[in-house]
C-alpha positions, 0 to 999 in steps of 0.5 A: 316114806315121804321122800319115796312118795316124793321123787315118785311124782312124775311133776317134781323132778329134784328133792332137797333134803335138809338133814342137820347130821350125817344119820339123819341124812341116812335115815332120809336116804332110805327112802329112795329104797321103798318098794310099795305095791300099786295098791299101797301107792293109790292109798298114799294118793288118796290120803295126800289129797286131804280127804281121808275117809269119814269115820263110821258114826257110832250107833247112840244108845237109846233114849239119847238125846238128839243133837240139836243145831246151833242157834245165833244168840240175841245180842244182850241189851245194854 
């Protein structure tokens, strides 16, 4: 999948492969092969930029206690 996103990308124009053995390399070269509809190509864009989706906060029981903000510790005396 990630060479396939690779040699799509309009700014690069070779892929240097580093297989170590001769199935590797194979497996490697089938994605030259992938097909993804336009859609599928969007969410693998916006995935690799880095800022995938904010995971829904889960809803706290009632009677929980509230999170409380972090707060700078006073240094001890000596």
């Amino acid at each position: 999948m990630a060479l396939a996103w690779v040699l799509r990308r309009p700014e690069i124009s070779t892929a240097i492969l580093g297989a170590t053995s001769i199935q590797q390399l194979e497996e490697n070269l089938k994605g030259c092969e992938i097909k993804l509809e336009p859609e599928d190509w969007q969410e693998l864009e916006v995935t690799s930029r880095g800022t995938p989706p904010k995971p829904a906060e889960a809803p706290k029981p009632p009677g929980a206690p509230k999170a409380r903000a972090a707060t700078k510790s006073k240094p001890r005396p000596r």
